[in-house]
C-alpha positions as CSV (number, residue, x, y, z in Angstrom):
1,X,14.6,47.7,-37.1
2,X,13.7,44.8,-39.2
3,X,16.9,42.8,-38.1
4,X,16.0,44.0,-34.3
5,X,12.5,42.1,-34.5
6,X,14.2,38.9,-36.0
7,X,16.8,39.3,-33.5
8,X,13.5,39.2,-30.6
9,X,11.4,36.4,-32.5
10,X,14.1,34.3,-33.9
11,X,17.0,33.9,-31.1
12,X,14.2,35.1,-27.9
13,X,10.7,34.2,-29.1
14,X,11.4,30.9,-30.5
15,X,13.4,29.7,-27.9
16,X,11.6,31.0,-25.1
17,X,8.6,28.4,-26.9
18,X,11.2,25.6,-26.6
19,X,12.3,25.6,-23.1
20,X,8.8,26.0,-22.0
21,X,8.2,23.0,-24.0
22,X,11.0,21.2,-22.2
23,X,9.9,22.1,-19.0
24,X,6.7,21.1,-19.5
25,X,7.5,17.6,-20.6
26,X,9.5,17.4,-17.3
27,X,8.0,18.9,-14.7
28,X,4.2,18.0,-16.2
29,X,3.9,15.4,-18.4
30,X,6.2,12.8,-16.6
31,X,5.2,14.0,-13.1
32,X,1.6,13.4,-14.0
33,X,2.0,10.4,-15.6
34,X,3.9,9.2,-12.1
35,X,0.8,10.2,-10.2
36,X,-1.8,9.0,-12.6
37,X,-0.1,5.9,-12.9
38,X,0.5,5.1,-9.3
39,X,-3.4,6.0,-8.1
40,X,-4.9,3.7,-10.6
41,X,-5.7,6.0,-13.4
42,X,-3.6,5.1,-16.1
43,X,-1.9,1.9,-16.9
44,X,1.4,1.2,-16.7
45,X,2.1,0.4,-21.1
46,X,0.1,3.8,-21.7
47,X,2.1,5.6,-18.8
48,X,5.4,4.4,-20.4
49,X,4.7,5.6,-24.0
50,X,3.9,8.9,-23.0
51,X,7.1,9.5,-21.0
52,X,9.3,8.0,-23.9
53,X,7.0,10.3,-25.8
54,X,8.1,13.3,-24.1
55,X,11.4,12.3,-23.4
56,X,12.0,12.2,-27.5
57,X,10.3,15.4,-27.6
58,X,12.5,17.1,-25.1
59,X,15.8,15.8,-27.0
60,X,14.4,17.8,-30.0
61,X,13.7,20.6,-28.7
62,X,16.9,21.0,-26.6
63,X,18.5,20.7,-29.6
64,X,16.8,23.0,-31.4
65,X,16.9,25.1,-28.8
66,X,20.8,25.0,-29.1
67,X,20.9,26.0,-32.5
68,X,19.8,29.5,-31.5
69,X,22.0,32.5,-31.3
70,X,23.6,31.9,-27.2
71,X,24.4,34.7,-24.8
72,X,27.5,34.0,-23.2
73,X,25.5,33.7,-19.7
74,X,23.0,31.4,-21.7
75,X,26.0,29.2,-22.6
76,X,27.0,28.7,-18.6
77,X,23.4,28.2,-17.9
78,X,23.3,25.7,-20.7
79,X,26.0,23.3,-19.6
80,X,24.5,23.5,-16.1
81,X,21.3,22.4,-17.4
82,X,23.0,19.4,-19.2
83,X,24.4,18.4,-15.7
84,X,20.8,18.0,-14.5
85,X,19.2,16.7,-17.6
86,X,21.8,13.3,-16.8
87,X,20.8,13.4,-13.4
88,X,17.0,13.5,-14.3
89,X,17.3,11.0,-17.1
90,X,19.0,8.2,-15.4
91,X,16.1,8.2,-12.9
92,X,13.5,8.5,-15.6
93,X,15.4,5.6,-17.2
94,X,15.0,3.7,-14.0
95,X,11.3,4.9,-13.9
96,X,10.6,3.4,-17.2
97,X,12.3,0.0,-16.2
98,X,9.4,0.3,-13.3
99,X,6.6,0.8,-15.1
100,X,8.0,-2.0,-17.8
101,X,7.4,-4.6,-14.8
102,X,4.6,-3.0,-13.3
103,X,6.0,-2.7,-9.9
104,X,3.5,-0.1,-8.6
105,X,4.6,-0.8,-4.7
106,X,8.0,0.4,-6.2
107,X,6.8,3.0,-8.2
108,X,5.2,4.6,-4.5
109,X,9.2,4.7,-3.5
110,X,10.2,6.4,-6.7
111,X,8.1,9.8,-6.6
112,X,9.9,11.6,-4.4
113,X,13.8,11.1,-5.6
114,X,12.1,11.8,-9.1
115,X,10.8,15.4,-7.6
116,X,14.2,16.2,-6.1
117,X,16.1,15.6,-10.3
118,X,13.1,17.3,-11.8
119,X,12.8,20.5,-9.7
120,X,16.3,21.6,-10.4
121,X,15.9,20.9,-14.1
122,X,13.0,23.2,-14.4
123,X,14.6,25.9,-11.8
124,X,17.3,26.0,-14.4
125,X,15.0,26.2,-17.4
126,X,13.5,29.4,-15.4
127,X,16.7,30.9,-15.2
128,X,17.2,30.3,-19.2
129,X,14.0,31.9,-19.9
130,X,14.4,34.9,-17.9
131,X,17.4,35.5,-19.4
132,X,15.6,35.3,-23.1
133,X,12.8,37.6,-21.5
134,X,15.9,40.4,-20.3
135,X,17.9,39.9,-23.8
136,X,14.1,40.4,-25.6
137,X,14.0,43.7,-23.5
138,X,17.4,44.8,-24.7
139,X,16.8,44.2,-28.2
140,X,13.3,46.0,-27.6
141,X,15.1,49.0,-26.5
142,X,17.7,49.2,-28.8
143,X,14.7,49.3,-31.7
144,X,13.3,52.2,-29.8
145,X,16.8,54.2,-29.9
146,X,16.8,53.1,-33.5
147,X,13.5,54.5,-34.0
148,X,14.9,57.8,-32.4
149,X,17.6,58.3,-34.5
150,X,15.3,57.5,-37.4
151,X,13.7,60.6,-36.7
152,X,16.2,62.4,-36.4
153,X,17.6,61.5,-40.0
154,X,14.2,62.2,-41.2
155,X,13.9,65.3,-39.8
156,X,17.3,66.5,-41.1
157,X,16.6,64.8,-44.5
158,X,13.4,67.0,-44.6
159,X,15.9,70.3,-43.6
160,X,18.3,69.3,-46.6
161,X,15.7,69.0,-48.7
162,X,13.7,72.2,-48.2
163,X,17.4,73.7,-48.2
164,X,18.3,71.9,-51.6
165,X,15.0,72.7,-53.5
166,X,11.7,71.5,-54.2
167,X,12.8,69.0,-56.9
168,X,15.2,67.4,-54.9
169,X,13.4,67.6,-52.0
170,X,10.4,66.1,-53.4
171,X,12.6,63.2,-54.9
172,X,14.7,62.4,-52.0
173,X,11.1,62.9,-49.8
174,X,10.1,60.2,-52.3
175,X,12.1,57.7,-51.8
176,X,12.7,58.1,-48.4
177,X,9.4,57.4,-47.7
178,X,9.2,54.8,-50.0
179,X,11.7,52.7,-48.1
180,X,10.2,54.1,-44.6
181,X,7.0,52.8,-45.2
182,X,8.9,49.3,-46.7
183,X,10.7,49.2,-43.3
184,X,7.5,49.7,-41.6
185,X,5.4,46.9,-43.3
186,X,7.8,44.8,-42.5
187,X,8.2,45.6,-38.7
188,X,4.0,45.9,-38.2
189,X,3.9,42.3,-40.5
190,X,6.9,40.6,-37.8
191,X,4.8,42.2,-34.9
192,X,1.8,40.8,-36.3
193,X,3.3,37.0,-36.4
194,X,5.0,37.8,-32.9
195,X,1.7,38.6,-31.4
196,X,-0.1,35.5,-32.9
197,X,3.0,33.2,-31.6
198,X,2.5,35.2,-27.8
199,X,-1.1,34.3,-27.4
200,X,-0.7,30.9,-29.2
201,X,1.8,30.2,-26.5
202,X,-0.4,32.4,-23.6
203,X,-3.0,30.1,-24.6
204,X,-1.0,27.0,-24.0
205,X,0.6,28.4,-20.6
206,X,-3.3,28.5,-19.4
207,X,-4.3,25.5,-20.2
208,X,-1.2,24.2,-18.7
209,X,-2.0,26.0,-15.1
210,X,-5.3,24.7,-15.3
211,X,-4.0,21.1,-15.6
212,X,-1.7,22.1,-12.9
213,X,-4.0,23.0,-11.0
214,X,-6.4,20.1,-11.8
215,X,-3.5,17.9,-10.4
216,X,-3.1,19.8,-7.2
217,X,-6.4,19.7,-6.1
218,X,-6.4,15.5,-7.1
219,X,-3.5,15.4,-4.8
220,X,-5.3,17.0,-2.0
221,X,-7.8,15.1,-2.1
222,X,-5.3,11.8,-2.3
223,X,-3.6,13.4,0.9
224,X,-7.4,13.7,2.6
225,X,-8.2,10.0,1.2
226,X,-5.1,9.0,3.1
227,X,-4.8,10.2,6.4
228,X,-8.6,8.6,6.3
229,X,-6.5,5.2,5.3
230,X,-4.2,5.9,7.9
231,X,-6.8,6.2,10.9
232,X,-8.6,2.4,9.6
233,X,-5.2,1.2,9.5
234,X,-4.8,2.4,12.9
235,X,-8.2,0.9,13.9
236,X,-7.6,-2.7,12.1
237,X,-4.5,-2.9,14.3
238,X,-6.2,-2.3,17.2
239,X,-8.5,-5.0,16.3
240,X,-5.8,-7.1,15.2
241,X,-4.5,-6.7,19.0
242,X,-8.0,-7.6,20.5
243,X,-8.5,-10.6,18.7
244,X,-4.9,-11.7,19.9
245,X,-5.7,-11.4,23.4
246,X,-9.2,-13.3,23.0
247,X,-7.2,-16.2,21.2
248,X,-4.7,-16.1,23.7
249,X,-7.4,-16.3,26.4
250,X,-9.2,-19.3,24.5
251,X,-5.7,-21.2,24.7
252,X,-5.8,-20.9,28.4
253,X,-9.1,-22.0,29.1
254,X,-8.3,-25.1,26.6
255,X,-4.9,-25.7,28.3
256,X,-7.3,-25.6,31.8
257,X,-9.8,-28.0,30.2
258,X,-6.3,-30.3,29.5
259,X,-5.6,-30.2,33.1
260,X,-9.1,-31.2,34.3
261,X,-9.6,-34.2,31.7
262,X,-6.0,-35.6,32.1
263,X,-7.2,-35.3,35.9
264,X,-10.6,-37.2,35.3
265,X,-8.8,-39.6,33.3
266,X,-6.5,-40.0,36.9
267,X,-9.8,-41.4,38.5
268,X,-11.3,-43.2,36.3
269,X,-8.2,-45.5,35.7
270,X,-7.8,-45.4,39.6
271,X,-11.8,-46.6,40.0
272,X,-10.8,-49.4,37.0
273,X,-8.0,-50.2,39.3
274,X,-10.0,-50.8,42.1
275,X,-13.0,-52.8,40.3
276,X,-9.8,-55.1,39.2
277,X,-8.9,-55.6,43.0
278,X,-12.4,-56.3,44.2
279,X,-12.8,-58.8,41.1
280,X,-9.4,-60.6,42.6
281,X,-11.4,-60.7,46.1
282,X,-15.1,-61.7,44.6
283,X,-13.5,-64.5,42.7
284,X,-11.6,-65.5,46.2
285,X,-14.7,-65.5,48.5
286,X,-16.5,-67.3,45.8
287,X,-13.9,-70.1,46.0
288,X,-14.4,-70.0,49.7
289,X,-18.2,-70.2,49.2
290,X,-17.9,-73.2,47.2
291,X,-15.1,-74.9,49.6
292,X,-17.9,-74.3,52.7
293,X,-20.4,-75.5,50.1
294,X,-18.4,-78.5,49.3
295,X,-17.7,-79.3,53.2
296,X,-21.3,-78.9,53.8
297,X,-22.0,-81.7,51.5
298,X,-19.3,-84.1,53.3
299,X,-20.3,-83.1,56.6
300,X,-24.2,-84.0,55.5
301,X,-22.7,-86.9,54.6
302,X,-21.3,-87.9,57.7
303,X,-23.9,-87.2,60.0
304,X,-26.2,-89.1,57.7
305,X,-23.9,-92.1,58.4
306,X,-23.7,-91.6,61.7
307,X,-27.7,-91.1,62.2
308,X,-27.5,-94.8,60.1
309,X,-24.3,-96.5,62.9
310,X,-26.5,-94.6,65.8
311,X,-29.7,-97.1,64.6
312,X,-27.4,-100.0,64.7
313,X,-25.9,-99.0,68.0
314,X,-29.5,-99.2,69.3
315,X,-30.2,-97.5,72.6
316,X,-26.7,-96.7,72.8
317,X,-26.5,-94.7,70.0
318,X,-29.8,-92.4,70.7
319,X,-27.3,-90.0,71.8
320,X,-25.0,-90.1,68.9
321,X,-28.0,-89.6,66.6
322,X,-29.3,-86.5,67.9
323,X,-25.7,-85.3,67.5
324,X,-25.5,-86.2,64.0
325,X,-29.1,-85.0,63.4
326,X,-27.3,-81.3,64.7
327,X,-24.5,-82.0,62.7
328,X,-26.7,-82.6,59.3
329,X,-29.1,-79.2,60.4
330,X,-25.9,-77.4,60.7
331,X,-24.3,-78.5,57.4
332,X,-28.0,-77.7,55.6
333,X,-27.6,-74.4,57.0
334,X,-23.7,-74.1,55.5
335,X,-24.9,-75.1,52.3
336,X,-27.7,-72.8,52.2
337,X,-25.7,-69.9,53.3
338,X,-23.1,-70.6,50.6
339,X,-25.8,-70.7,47.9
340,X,-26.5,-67.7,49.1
341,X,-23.2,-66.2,48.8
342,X,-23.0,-67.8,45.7
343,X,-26.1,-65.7,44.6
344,X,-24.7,-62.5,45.8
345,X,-21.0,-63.2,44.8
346,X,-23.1,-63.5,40.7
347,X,-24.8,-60.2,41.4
348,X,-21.7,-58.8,42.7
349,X,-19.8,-59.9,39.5
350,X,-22.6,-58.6,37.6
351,X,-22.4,-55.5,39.0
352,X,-18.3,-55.4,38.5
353,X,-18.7,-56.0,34.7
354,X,-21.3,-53.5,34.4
355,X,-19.3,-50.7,36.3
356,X,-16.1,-52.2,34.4
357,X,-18.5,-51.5,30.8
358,X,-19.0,-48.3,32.3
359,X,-15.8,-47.3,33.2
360,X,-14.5,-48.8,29.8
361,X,-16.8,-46.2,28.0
362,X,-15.9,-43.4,30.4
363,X,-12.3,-44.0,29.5
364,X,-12.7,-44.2,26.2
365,X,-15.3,-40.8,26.2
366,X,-12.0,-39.3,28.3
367,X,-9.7,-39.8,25.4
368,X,-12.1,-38.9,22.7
369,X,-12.6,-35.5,24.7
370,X,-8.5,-35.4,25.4
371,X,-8.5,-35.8,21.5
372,X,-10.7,-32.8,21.1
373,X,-9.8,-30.4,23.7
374,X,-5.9,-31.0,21.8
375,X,-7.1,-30.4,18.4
376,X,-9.4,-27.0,19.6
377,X,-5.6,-26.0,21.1
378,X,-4.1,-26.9,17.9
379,X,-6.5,-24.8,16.2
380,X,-6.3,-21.6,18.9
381,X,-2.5,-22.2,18.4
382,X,-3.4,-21.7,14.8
383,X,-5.4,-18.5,15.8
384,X,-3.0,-17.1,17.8
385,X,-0.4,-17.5,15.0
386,X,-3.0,-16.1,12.7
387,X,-3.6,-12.9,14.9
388,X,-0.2,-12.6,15.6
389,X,0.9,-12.4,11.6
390,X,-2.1,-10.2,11.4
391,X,-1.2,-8.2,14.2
392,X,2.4,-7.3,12.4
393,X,0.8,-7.3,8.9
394,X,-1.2,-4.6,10.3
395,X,1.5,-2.2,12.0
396,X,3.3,-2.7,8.9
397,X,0.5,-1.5,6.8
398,X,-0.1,1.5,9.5
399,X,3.8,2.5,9.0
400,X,3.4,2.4,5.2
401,X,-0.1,4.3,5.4
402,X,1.5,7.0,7.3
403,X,5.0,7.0,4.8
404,X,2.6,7.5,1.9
405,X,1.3,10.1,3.5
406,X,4.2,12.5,4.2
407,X,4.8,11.7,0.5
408,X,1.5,12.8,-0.6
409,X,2.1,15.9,1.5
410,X,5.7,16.7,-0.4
411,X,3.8,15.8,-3.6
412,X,1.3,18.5,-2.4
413,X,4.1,21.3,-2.1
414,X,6.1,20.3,-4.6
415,X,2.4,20.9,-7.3
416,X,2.1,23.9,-5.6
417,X,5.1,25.1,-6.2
418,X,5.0,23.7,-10.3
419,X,1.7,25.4,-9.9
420,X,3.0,29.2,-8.8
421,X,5.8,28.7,-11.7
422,X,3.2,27.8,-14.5
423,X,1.6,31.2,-13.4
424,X,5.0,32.6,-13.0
425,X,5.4,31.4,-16.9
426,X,2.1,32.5,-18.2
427,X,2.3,36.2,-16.0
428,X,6.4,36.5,-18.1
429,X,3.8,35.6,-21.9
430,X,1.4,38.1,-21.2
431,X,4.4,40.7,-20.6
432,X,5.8,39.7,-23.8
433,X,2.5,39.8,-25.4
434,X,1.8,43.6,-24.2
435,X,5.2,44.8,-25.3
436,X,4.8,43.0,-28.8
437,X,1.3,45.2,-29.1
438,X,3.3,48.3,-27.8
439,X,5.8,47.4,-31.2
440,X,2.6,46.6,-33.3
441,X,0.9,50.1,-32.3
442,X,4.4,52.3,-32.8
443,X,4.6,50.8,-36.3
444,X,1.2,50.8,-37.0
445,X,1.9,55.1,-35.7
446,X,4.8,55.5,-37.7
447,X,2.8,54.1,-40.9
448,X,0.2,56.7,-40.0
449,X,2.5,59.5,-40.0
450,X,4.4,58.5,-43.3
C-alpha cells in the first residue's frame, strides 16, 4: 500500500503540479503579459523579463516532469507536445525580438498567431493531465483491492491462530499488528502530505481562475472601449470628408475671383490704352492751337500794315483799311480762341495724367489682389491636400479600429475558453483532493480497528 501511495504522489501528484505549471506559464503568464503590454500597462523591458522568466521555468519543469515514471500513452502524448512546444517557442522568440524594439503597432499583429501556437500546447497538456488523473485512479483502486486482500490475510491469520493456540496466536497477533499499524502510519502520514500538496495546488488553481477571470473582464471592457473608438473613427472620417468638400469649394470661389480680376485687369489696361490715344490727339490739337495762334499773330500783322499802306493811299485806301481793320478783329478773335484751347487742351492734359495716376494705381492694386487671390489658392491647394491626406489617414485609421476589434473579440473567446479550462483544472484538484481524504479516513479507520 505504501508503494501504491508513492506510486499516486510521486509519478501522478507531482507531475500533475508540473504540467499545470507549464501550462500556466503558457497560456497565462505570456498571454497576459501580451495583453498588459500592448494596452499600456506594463512596459516593454518588464514584459520581456517575465516571459524569459517563464520560459526558463517551463524548460525545468518539462524536464522534471520527464523524469517521472511515463505511461506508454503519456510517452505519445509527450512527443506530440514537443512538436507544439517548437511551434510555440519560435513565435515567443519572435515575440521577445518585438518587445526588444518596442514595436507595439507590431505587437497588435502578433496576438492572434500567438493564440493559435498556445491553445494547442495547453489542449495537449490537458490531455497529459487527464491521463495522470485516470493512472491516479488506477493506482487508487488497486490500493483498495490491496486493502481487501489484506483482510482477508488477517482474517485467516486470526483462524490459524486461534487454531494453533493462544501462545502462538498471541505472538503472531503481535506482530502482525505491529507491522499493520507500521503500514498504516505510513499510508495516513503520505495521505497527510498528499492532501497538504492538493489544497496547496487547489489554492493556486483559484487564484489562477481569478486572475483569469480578472483578464477576461479587462478584455471586455477593451472590446466595449473599442467599438466606442471605432464609431469616432467613423465620425472623424466623416469630418475629414466635409472639410474636403468646403476646401474644395473655397478653391472654386478663388479660381472665380481669378477670372474676374484677370478680367478687371482686361479694362483697366484697355482704359490706359485709350488715355494713351487721346494723349496722342490732345498733344495734336494743341499743335494746331498754337499753329492758328501763330497765324493769328501774322495775320494781325498784316492787317496792321495794311491799315498803315491804306493811310498812305489816302482816300483811296479807306476801303482797304476797313478791310484790314476786319482782318485784325478776326485774327484777335483766332488768337483768343486758341488761348482758349490752349487753356482747355492744359486742363485736358491735367485731367489725362490724373486718370493715367489713377489707372497706374488701379493696375498696380490689380496685381497686388492677382498676387493674393494666387497665394489664398496656393494655400486652399494646401488645404485640400491637407484634407485629402487626412481624409485617407482617417479611413485607414477606421479599417485598423475595426481589425483591432475582431481581435479583441477572438481575444475575448479565446480568455473565455482559458477561463472554462482553469475551472476545468481546479474542478480535476478538488477531485483529487476528496479522494486523497477518502485514503486519509480508510487509514485513519483501519488504525482504529488495529
Amino acid at each position: 500500500m505504501d508503494r501504491q501511495i508513492e506510486t499516486i504522489y510521486d509519478d501522478r501528484v507531482i507531475p500533475l503540479e508540473l504540467l499545470k505549471q507549464v501550462s500556466d506559464d503558457y497560456a497565462i503568464t505570456i498571454i497576459d503579459e501580451v495583453n498588459k503590454t500592448r494596452e499600456g500597462m506594463r512596459r516593454s523591458e518588464v514584459a520581456l523579463e517575465s516571459i524569459k522568466d517563464a520560459t526558463e521555468r517551463i524548460d525545468e519543469n518539462w524536464a522534471a516532469y520527464k523524469q517521472t515514471l511515463l505511461a506508454p500513452e503519456e510517452e505519445k502524448l509527450v512527443t506530440e507536445a514537443e512538436i507544439l512546444f517548437a511551434r510555440a517557442n519560435t513565435e515567443i522568440e519572435e515575440l521577445k525580438k518585438i518587445l526588444e524594439g518596442e514595436n507595439l503597432a507590431k505587437l497588435e499583429i502578433f496576438d492572434g498567431p500567438l493564440y493559435e501556437v498556445i491553445d494547442p500546447v495547453t489542449a495537449q497538456l490537458r490531455k497529459l493531465t487527464i491521463i495522470q488523473s485516470e493512472i491516479a485512479e488506477e493506482e487508487r483502486e488497486k490500493a483498495r483491492n490491496l486493502y481487501q486482500k489484506i483482510l482477508v490475510i488477517f482474517a485467516v491469520l486470526v483462524v490459524i491462530c486461534f487454531l494453533l493456540g493462544p501462545v502462538i496466536g498471541y505472538y503472531l497477533s503481535k506482530s502482525i499488528v505491529a507491522t499493520v499499524k507500521e503500514t498504516i502510519y505510513i499510508i495516513t502520514e503520505s495521505s497527510n502530505q498528499i492532501a497538504a500538496a492538493t489544497e496547496e495546488q487547489e489554492a493556486i488553481a483559484e487564484k489562477q481562475a481569478a486572475a483569469v477571470n480578472q483578464t477576461t473582464t479587462t478584455i471586455d471592457e477593451l472590446n466595449v472601449s473599442s467599438k466606442i473608438t471605432d464609431i469616432q473613427g467613423t465620425s472623424v472620417a466623416e469630418g475629414a470628408r466635409q472639410t474636403l468638400s468646403l476646401a474644395n469649394e473655397g478653391t472654386k470661389a478663388v479660381e472665380k475671383s481669378l477670372d474676374k480680376i484677370n478680367l478687371l485687369k482686361n479694362k483697366v489696361e484697355a482704359i490706359a490704352l485709350q488715355i494713351d490715344r487721346l494723349t496722342e490727339q490732345t498733344d495734336r490739337i494743341n499743335n494746331i492751337a498754337s499753329l492758328v495762334k501763330d497765324l493769328a499773330v501774322q495775320t494781325n500783322m498784316l492787317a496792321l500794315n495794311a491799315s498803315l499802306e491804306a493811310v498812305r493811299a489816302g482816300e483811296n485806301g479807306k476801303g482797304f483799311a476797313v478791310v484790314a481793320g476786319e482782318i485784325r478783329k478776326l485774327a484777335d478773335r483766332s488768337k483768343l480762341s486758341a488761348d482758349q484751347i490752349n487753356s482747355l487742351i492744359t486742363e485736358v492734359q491735367t485731367a489725362i495724367n490724373l486718370t493715367v495716376k489713377a489707372t497706374q494705381e488701379g493696375t498696380i492694386n490689380v496685381m497686388e489682389g492677382e498676387k493674393i487671390a494666387r497665394e489664398t489658392a496656393e494655400v486652399f491647394a494646401g488645404v485640400t491636400r491637407a484634407a485629402n491626406e487626412g481624409v485617407f489617414s482617417s479611413k485607414q485609421i477606421a479599417i485598423t479600429v475595426k481589425e483591432q476589434a475582431v481581435a479583441i473579440e477572438q481575444v475575448v473567446e479565446a480568455m473565455n475558453a482559458l477561463n472554462i479550462a482553469a475551472k476545468e483544472n481546479a474542478s480535476g484538484i478538488s477531485q483529487t483532493k476528496t479522494g486523497t481524504k477518502n485514503l486519509s479516513e480508510t487509514a485513519n479507520f483501519l488504525n482504529s480497528q488495529v
